[in-house]
N, C-alpha and C positions, 0 to 999 in steps of 0.2 A: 459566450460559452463559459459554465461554470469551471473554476481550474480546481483539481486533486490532485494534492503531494503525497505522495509515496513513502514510506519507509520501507527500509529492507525487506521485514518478513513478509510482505506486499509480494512484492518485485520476485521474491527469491519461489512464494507459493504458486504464483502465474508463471515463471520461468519451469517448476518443477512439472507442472500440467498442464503444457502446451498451450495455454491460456495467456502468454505475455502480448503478443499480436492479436489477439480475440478483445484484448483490454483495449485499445487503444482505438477502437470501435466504437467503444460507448461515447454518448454526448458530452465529453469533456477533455480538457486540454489537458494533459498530463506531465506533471514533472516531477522532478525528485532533486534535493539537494545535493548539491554537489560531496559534501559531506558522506551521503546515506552511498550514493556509488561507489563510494571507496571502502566499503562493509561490504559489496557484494563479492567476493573471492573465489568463488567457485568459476569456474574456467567457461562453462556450458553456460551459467547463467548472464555472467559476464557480457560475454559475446552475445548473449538475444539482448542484454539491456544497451550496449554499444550499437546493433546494431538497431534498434530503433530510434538510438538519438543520431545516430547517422541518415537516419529515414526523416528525420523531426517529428516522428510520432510520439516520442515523449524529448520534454525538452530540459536543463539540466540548470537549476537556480545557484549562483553565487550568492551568497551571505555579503554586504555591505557591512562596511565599519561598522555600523549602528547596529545591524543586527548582529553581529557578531558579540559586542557589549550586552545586548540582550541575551542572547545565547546563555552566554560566559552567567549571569545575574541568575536564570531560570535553571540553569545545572548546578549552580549554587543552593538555590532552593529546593532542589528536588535532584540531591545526585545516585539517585536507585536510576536515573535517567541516563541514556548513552548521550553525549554532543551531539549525535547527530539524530537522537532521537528530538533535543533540545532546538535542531534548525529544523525541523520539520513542523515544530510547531509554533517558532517565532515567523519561518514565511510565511506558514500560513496564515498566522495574524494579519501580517502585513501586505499579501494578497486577497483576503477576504476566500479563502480556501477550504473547500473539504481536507479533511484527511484520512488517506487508506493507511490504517495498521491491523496489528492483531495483539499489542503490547496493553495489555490490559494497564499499566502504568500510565501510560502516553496517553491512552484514551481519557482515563481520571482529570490527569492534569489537563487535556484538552480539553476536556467537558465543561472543565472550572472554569475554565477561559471563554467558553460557550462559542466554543468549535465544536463543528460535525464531524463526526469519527465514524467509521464503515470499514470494516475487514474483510478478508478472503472471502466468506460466506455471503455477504451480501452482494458483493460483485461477481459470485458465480448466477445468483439470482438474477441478477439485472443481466448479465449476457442473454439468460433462458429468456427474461421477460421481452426484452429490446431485439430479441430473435437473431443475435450473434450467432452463438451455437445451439446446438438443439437442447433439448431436455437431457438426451442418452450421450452425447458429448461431458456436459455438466456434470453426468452421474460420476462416470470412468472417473474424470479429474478429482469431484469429490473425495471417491472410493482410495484415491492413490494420495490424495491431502490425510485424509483420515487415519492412513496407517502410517504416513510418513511424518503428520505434524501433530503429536501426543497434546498441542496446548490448543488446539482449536476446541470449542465448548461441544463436546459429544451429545450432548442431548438439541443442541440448534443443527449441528451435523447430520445426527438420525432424522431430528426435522424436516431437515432440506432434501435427505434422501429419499422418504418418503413421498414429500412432494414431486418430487420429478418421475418416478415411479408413471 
């Protein structure tokens, strides 16, 4: 099963549209560094992201010495980056990983590194395609992403909207 590391604005868009449990459905084993859970601070989201790793439905990576030296090297190089934006995309290296963002930076530097990057919009896709939830589930959650998260690309939004129509 292929594995997907998570960064926050992940974690925090599927926590805000009842989508965090729907995620964890799709064909892949989900984790998120250890790091990136400690950005999630909101109390509501928290607790759905707790309680899935208390279910093992997403499971929670430690950074190793080495990749930590990694880390530290790549946030050097690129500090428009969070740390923990930085262990998301050193596991992933080191697990041979997709990764879920929506950090248009993170994506850049992952692309360079020729990691696969996929955000909120395509994993609402994939729930619709993989028959998670419906089309009219997808939309709602869309519609409340839409006005709640100003940096997702509105013209692939209206897209996507359209589509499920």
């Amino acid at each position: 099963m292929l594995l997907a590391i998570s960064d926050a604005s992940v974690l925090v868009d599927m926590a805000d549209t009842n989508l965090l449990g729907p995620l964890t459905k799709l064909p892949y084993r989900f984790v998120v560094p250890d790091f990136v859970v400690k950005e999630i601070t909101r109390d509501a989201q928290r607790e759905l992201v707790d309680r899935l790793v208390g279910t093992k439905k997403l499971s929670v990576l430690t950074a190793s010495g080495d990749d930590l030296r990694l880390i530290e090297a790549l946030l050097k190089d690129h500090p428009a980056l969070s740390y923990a934006d930085c262990s998301v995309v050193i596991l992933a290296e080191r697990n041979k990983a997709l990764i879920l963002t929506n950090d248009s930076r993170m994506r850049k530097v992952s692309e360079r590194r020729h990691l696969t990057c996929h955000g909120t919009l395509w994993i609402i896709g994939q729930l619709v395609q993989k028959t998670v939830v419906t089309a009219e589930q997808a939309r709602r959650a869309l519609l409340l992403l839409h006005e709640a998260n100003p940096r997702l690309p509105k013209a692939e939004c209206d897209r996507l909207l359209r589509e499920l129509e």
